[in-house]
C-alpha positions as CSV (number, residue, x, y, z in Angstrom):
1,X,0.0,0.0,0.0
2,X,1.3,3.4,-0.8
3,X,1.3,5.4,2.1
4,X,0.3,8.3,0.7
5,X,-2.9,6.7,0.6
6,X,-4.7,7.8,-2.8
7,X,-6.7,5.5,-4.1
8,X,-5.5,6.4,-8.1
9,X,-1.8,5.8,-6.4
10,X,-2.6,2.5,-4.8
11,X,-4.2,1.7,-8.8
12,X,-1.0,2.2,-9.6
13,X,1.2,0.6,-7.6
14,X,4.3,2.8,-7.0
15,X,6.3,3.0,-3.7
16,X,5.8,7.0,-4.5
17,X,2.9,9.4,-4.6
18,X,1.6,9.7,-8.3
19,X,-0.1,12.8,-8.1
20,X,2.5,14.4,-6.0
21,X,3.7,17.9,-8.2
22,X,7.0,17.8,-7.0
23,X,6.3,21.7,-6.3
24,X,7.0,23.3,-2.8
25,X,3.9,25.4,-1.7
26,X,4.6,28.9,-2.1
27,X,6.5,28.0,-5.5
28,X,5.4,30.7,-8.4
29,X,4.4,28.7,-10.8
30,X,4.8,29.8,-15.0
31,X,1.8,32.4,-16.5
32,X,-0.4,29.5,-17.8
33,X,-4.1,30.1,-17.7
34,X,-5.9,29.6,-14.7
35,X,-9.0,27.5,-15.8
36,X,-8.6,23.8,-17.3
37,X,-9.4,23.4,-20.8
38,X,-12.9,21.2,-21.7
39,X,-10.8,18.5,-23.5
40,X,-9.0,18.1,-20.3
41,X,-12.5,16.7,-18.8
42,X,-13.3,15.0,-21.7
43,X,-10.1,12.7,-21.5
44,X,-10.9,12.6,-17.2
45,X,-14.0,11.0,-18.0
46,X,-12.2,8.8,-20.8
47,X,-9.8,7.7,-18.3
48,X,-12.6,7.3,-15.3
49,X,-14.2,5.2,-17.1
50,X,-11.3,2.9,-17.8
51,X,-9.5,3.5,-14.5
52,X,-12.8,1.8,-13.0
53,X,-12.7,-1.5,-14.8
54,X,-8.7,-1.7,-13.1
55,X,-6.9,-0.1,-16.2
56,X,-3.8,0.8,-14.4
57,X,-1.9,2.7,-17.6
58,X,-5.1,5.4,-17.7
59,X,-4.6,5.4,-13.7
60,X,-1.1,6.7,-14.4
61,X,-1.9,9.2,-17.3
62,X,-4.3,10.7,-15.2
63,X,-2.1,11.3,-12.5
64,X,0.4,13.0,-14.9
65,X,-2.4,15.3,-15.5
66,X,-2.9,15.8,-11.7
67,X,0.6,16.3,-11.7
68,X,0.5,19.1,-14.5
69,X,-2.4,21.2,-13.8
70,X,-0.7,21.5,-10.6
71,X,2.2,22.8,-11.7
72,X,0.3,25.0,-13.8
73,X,-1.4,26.0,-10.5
74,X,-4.9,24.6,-11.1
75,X,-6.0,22.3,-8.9
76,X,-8.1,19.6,-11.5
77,X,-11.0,18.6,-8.2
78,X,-11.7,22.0,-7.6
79,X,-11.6,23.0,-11.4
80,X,-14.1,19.9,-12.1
81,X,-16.2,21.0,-8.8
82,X,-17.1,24.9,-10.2
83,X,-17.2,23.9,-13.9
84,X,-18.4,20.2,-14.0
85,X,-20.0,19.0,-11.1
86,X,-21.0,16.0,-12.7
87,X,-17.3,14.8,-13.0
88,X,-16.3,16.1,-9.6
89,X,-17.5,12.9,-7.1
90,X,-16.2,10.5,-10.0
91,X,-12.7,12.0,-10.0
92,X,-13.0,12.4,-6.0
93,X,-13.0,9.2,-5.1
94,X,-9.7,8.4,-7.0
95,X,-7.9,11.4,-5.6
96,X,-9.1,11.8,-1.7
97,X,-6.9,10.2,0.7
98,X,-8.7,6.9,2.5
99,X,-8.6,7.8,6.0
């Protein structure tokens, strides 16, 4: 088990998070826009839907988005909760922590 304790990162399998940015807080990130792009959520929901039949390779290219929008300074949950709340509990429950 990873201890980081994502569920997409236990999907995965590393020793390491997968959605971790590798960016201190408090880093300025570059000048890129500040809203995610629709065809971002259109390949989530493309990947959701074969992350939940155990497809670990759409696990990890979701987390490399995770990872970019991050370092792009948008987090992707929050983005999908104000401009697709549909998506939002879907791509929750692969990137809350279990308790």
């Amino acid at each position: 088990m990873v201890s980081c304790k994502h569920p997409l990162c236990e999907l995965i399998g590393d020793d390491t998070c997968s959605i971790a940015s590798g960016r201190s807080r408090g880093c300025t990130p570059g000048l890129a826009a500040k809203t995610t792009e629709p065809a971002v959520f259109d390949e989530v929901r493309a990947l959701l839907a074969a992350i939940a039949t155990g497809d670990r390779s759409a696990a990890a290219r979701l987390a490399a988005i995770v990872r970019r929008e991050a370092r792009d300074d948008r987090n992707l949950l929050a983005q999908a909760r104000d401009d697709e709340p549909e998506l939002a509990p879907r791509l929750a429950e692969w990137l809350l922590r279990h308790a």
